[in-house]
C-alpha positions in Angstrom: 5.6 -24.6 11.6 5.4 -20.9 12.5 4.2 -20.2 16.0 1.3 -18.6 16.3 2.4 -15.5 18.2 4.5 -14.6 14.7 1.6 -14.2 12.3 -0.3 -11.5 14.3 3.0 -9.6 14.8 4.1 -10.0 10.7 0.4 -8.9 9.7 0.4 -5.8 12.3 3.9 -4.9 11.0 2.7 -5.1 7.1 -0.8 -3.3 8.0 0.9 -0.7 9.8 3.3 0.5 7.2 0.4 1.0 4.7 -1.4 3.0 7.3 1.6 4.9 7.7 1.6 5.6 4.0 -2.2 6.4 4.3 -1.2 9.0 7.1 1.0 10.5 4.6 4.1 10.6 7.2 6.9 9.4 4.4 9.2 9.3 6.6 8.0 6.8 8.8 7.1 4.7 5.9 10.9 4.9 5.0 11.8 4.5 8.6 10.0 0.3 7.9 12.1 -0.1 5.0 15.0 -2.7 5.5 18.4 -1.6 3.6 18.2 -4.9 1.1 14.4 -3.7 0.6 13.3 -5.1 -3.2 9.9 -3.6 -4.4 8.4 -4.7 -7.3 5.0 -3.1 -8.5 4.9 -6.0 -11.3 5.3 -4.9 -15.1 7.4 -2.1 -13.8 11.3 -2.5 -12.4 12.1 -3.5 -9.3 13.6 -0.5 -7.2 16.0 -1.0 -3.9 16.2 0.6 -1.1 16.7 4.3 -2.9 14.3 4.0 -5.4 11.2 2.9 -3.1 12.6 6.0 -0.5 11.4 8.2 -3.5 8.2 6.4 -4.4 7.2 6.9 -0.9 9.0 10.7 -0.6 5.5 11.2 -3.0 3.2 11.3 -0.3 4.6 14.9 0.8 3.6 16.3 -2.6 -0.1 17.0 -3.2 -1.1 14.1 -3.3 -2.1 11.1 -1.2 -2.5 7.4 -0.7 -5.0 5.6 1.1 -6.0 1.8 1.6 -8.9 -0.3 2.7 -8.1 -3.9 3.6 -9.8 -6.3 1.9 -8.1 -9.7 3.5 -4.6 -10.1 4.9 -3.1 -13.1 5.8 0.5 -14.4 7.3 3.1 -17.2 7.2 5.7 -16.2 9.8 7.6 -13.5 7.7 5.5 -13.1 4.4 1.7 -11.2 4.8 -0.2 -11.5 1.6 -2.8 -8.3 1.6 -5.2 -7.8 -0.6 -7.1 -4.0 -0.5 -8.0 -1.5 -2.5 -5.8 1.5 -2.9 -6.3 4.8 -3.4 -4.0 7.4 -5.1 -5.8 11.0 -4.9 -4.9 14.7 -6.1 -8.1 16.7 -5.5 -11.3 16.1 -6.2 -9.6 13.1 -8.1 -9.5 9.7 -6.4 -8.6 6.9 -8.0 -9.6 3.3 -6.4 -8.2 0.5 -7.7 -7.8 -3.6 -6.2 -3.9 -4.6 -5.7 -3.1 -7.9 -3.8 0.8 -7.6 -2.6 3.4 -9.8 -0.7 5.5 -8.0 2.2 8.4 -10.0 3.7 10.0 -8.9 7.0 13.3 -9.3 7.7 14.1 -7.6 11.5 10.6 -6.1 11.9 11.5 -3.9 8.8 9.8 -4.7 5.2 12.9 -6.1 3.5 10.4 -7.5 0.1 7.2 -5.8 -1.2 6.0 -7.1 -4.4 2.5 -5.6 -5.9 -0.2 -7.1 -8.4 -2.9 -5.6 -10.5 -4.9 -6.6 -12.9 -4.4 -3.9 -16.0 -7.9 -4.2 -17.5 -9.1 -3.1 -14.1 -6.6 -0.4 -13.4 -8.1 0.9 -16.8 -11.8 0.8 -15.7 -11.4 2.6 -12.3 -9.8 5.3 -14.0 -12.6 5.9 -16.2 -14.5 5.8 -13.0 -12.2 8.1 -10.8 -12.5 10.7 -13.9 -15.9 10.2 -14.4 -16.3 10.7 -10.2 -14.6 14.5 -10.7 -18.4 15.3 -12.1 -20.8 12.5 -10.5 -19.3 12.2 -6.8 -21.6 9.8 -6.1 -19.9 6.8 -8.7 -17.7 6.3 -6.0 -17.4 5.9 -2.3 -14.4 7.3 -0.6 -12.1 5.0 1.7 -12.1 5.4 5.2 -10.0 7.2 7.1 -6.1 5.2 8.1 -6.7 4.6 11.9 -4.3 7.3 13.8 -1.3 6.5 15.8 -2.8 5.4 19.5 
């Protein structure tokens, strides 16, 4: 069994690299990342340690991410999260549900493993186009909480 002071720290850790993310500050999103990192955003490949650098080097472009948190929960290393996301360019913001699994290894995210359901990734966006014209189809996330 886990003690209990481990599970608040895991779930911080795992909530505050998506907020970092959500901030847009890539490089202390990288700055979580352990070297043996494996992320896998299922039906696509899994990417190491270089290849997840660049996926998260996209939140300098003009775009953004942002993430509400829907539940998270943690077994001494492994946080299971399940949010919605939010991947915007403009006026464009897509919303979508993703449930993930982050392992820490050191404090650092050494495993982050992604799930969607496609059928739904199709539907919201239909809705995030759709929302370009009707704002009001969609609500926007909140703001990631700043750094205290």
């Amino acid at each position: 069994m886990k003690s209990p002071e481990a599970i608040p720290a895991a779930a911080d850790l795992a909530v505050n690299f998506f907020n970092t993310m959500a901030r847009g500050d890539a490089d202390a999103a990288v700055a979580l990342l352990h070297p043996d990192i494996l992320y896998t955003n299922v039906g696509w490949p899994t990417l190491r340690h270089a290849g997840t650098a660049r996926v998260l080097g996209a939140l300098r472009g003009p775009g953004s991410f942002n993430v509400e948190f829907l539940t998270v929960s943690a077994d001494g290393n492994t946080v299971l999260t399940e949010r919605m996301d939010e991947l915007a360019i403009g006026r464009f913001r897509w919303q979508f549900w993703a449930c993930g699994r982050i392992e820490l290894r050191d404090g650092l995210v050494v495993g982050w493993r992604d799930y969607v359901d496609h059928a739904h990734l199709a539907i919201t966006l239909l809705r995030a186009v759709a929302a370009i014209l009707i704002p009001s189809m969609q609500r926007p996330l909140p703001a990631p909480p700043s750094i205290g």
